[in-house]
TIVO-2410 file (N, C-alpha, C; in nm, 3 decimals):
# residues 42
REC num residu      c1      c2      c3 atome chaine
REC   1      X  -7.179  -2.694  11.964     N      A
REC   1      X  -7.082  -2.584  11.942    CA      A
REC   1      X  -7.090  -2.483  12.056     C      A
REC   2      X  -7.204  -2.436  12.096     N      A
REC   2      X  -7.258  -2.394  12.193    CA      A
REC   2      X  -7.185  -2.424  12.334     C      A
REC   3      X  -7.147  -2.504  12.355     N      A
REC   3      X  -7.144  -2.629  12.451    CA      A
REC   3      X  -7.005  -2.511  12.567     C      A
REC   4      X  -6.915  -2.454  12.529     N      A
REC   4      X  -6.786  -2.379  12.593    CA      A
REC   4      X  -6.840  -2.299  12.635     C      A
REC   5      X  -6.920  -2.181  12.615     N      A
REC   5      X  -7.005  -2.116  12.698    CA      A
REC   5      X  -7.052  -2.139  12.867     C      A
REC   6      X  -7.165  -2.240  12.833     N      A
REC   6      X  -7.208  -2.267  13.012    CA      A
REC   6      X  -7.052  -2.313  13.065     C      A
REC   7      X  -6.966  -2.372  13.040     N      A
REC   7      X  -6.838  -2.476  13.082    CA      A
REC   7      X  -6.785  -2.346  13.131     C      A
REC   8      X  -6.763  -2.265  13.083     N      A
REC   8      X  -6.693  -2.116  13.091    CA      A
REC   8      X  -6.769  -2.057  13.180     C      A
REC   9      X  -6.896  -1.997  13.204     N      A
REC   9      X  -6.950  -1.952  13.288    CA      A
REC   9      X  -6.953  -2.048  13.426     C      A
REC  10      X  -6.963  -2.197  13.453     N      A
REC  10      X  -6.994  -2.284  13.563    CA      A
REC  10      X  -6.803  -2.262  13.609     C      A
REC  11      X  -6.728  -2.243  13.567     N      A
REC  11      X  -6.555  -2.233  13.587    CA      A
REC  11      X  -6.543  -2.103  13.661     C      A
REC  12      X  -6.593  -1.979  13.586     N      A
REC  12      X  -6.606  -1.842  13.632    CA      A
REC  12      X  -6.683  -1.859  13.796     C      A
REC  13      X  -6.751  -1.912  13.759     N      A
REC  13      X  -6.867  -1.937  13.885    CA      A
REC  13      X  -6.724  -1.994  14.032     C      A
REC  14      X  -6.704  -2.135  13.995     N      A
REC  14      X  -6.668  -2.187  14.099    CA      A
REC  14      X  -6.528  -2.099  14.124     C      A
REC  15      X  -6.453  -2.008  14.018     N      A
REC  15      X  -6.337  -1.951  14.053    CA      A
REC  15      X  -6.398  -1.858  14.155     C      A
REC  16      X  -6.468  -1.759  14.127     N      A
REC  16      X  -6.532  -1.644  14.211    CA      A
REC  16      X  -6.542  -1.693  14.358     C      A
REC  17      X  -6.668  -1.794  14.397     N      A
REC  17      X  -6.650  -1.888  14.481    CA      A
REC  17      X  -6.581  -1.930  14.556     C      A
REC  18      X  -6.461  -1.966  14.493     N      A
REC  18      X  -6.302  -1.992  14.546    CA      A
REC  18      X  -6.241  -1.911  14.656     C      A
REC  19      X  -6.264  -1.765  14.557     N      A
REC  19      X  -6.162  -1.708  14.578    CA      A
REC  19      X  -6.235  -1.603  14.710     C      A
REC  20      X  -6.357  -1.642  14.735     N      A
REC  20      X  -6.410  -1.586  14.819    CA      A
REC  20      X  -6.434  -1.682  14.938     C      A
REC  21      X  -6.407  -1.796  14.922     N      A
REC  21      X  -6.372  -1.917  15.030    CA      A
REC  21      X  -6.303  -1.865  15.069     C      A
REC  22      X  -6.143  -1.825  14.976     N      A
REC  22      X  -6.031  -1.864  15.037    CA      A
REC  22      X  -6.039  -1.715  15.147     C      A
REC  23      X  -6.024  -1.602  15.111     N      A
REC  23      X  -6.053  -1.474  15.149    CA      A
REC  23      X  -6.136  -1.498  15.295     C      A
REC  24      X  -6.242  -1.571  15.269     N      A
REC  24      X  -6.335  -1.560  15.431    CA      A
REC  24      X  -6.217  -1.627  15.521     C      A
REC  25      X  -6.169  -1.743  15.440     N      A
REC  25      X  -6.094  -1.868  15.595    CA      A
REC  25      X  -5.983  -1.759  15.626     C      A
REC  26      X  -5.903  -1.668  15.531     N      A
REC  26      X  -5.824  -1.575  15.586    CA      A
REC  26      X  -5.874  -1.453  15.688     C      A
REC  27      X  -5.939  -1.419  15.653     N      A
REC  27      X  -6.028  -1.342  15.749    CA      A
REC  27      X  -6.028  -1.430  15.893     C      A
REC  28      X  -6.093  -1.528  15.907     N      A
REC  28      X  -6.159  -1.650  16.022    CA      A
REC  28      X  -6.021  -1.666  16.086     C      A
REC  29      X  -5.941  -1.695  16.057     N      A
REC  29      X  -5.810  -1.739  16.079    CA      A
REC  29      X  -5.766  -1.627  16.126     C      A
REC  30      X  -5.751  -1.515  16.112     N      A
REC  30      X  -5.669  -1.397  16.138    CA      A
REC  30      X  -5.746  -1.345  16.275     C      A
REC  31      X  -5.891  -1.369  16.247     N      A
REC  31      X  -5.992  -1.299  16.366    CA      A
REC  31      X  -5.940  -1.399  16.511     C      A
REC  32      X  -5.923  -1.505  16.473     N      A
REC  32      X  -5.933  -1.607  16.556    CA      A
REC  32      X  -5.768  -1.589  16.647     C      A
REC  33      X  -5.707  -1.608  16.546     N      A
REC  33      X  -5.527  -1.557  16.584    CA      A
REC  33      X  -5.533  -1.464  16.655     C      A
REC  34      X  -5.587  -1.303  16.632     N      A
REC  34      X  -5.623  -1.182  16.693    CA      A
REC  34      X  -5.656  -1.165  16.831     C      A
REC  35      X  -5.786  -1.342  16.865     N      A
REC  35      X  -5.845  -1.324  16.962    CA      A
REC  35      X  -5.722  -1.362  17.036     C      A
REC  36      X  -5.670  -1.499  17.018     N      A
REC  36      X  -5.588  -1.567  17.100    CA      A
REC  36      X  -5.511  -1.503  17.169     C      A
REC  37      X  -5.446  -1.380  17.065     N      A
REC  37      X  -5.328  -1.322  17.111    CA      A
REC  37      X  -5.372  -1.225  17.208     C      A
REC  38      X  -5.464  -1.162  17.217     N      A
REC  38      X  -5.595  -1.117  17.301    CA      A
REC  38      X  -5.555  -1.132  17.415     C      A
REC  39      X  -5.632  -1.277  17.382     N      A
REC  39      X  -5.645  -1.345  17.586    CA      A
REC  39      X  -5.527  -1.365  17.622     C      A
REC  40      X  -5.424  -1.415  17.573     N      A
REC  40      X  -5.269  -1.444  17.590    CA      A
REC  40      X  -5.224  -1.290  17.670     C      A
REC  41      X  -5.245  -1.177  17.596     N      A
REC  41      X  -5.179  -1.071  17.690    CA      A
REC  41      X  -5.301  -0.990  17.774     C      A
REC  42      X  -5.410  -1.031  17.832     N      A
REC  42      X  -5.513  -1.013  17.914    CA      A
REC  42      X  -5.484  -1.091  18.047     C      A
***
């Protein structure tokens, strides 16, 4: 009965996770774009 609990917490887990993946590659991606455009008008 017990059993929805951990399932619920290990879901919470990998959402958090996720959503802080997705957030860094936006970051990485944007820094990276930033640079390009950088050297492009340097």
């Amino acid at each position: 009965v017990n059993l929805i609990n951990p399932i619920l917490g290990l879901l919470t887990l990998i959402l958090i996770i996720g959503i802080y993946a997705i957030i860094a590659a936006i970051t990485l991606f944007a820094l990276a774009f930033s640079v390009r455009k950088r050297q492009k008008v340097a």
